[in-house]
C-alpha positions in Angstrom: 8.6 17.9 -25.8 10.0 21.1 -26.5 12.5 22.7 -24.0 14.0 26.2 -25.0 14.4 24.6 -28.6 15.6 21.0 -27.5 13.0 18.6 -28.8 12.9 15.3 -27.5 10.2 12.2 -28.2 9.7 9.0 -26.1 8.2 9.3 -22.7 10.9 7.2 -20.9 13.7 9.7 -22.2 11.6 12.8 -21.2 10.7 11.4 -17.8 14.6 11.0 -17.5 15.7 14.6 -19.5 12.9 16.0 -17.0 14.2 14.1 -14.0 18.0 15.3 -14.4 16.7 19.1 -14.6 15.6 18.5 -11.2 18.3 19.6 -8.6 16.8 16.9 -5.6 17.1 14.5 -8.2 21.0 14.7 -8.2 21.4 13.3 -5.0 19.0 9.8 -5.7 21.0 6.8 -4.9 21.4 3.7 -7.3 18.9 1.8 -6.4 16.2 4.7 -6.4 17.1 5.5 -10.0 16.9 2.1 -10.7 13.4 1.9 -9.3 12.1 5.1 -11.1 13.7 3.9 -14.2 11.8 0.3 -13.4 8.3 1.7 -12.9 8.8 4.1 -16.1 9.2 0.8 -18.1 6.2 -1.0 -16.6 4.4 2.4 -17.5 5.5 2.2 -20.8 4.9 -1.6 -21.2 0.9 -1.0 -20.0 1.2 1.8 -23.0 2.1 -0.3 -25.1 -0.6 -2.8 -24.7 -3.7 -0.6 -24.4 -2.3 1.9 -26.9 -2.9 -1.0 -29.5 -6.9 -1.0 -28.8 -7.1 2.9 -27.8 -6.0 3.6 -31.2 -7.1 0.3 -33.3 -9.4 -2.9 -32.1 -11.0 -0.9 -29.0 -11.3 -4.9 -27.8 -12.4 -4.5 -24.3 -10.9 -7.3 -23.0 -7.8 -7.0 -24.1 -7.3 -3.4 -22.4 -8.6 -5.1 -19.3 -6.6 -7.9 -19.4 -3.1 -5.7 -20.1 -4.8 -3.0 -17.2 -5.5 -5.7 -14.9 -1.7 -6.9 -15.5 0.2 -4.3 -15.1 -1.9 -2.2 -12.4 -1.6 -5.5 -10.4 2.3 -5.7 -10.4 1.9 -1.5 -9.5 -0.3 -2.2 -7.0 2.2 -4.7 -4.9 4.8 -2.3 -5.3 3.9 1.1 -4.4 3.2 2.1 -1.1 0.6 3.1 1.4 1.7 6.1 2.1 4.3 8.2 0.8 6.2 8.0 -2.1 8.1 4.8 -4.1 11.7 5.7 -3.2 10.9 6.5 0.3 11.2 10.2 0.1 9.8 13.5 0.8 8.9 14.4 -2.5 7.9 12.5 -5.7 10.1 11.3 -8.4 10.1 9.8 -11.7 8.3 6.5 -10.9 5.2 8.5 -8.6 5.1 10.6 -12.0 4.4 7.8 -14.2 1.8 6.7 -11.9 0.4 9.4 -12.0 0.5 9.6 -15.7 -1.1 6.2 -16.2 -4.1 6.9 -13.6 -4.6 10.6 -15.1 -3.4 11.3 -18.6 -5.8 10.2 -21.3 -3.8 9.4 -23.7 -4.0 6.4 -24.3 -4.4 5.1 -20.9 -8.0 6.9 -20.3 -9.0 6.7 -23.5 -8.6 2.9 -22.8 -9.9 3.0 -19.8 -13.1 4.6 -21.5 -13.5 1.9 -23.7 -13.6 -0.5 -21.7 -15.9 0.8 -19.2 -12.4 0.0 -16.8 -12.5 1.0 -13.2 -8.8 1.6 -12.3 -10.2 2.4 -8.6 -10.0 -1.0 -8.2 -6.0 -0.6 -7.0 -6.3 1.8 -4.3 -2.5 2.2 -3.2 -2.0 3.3 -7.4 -5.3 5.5 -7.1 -3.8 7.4 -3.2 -0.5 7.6 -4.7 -1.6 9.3 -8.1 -3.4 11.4 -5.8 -0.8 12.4 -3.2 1.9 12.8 -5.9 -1.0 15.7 -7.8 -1.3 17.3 -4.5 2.3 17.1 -3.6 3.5 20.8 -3.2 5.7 20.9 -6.2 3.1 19.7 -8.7 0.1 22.0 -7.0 0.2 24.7 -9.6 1.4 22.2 -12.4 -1.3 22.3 -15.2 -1.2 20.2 -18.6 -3.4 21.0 -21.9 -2.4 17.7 -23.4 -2.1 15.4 -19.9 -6.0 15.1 -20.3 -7.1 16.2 -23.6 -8.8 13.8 -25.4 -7.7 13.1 -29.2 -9.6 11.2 -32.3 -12.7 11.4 -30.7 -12.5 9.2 -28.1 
């Protein structure tokens, strides 16, 4: 990431440089950071595992297994409506669900090879949804969120 000449790698200390540029984000309590900061990490963690096969074995199993994993612990947590913390408006941990259901890297690109429906966890597909469609993300737009890389 590149902000105004600030570069900064690793998706968890984005999220949070990102997060702390927001204005409503100043006013989160404890506990909400916390749980952004929580489902960040279980974001990173399911990158972790299918990253291995998106970019090496492509061993279908394996990305379902880790998918099934982690997408099941996301599915338990997030709501049916709404967003994680309760609030008006997304924050960190709605992002990186909605990272995980819609970036390609690496998690479609995984989910590609192995013919995985993440559909199958409907409270992670709505909330992916609602959090695209939530006003302040409407006119957001990413060339690299979906953009497929080493041919897959």
């Amino acid at each position: 990431m590149d902000h105004g000449g600030f570069k900064l790698a690793q998706s968890n200390a984005i999220e949070c440089y990102v997060a702390g540029l927001v204005p409503k984000f100043a006013s989160l309590t404890p506990q909400q950071k916390a749980t952004d900061q929580m489902i960040a990490l279980i974001q990173g963690d399911m990158l972790g595992d299918v990253a291995k096969e998106a970019f090496g074995g492509k061993d279908a199993a394996v990305i379902t297994k880790a998918c099934d994993k982690w997408l099941t612990v996301l599915e338990a947590k997030v709501p049916t409506e709404g967003f994680i913390n309760g609030l008006p408006f997304p924050t960190v941990a709605d992002l990186a669900v909605l990272n995980l259901c819609t970036g390609y890297m690496p998690f479609g690109a995984s989910y590609k090879i192995a013919s995985y429906d993440e559909s199958k966890f409907p409270k992670v597909s709505a909330l992916a949804a609602r959090t695209k469609e939530h006003a302040c993300l409407k006119d957001f737009e990413s060339a690299t969120l979906s953009a497929a890389a080493f041919g897959l």
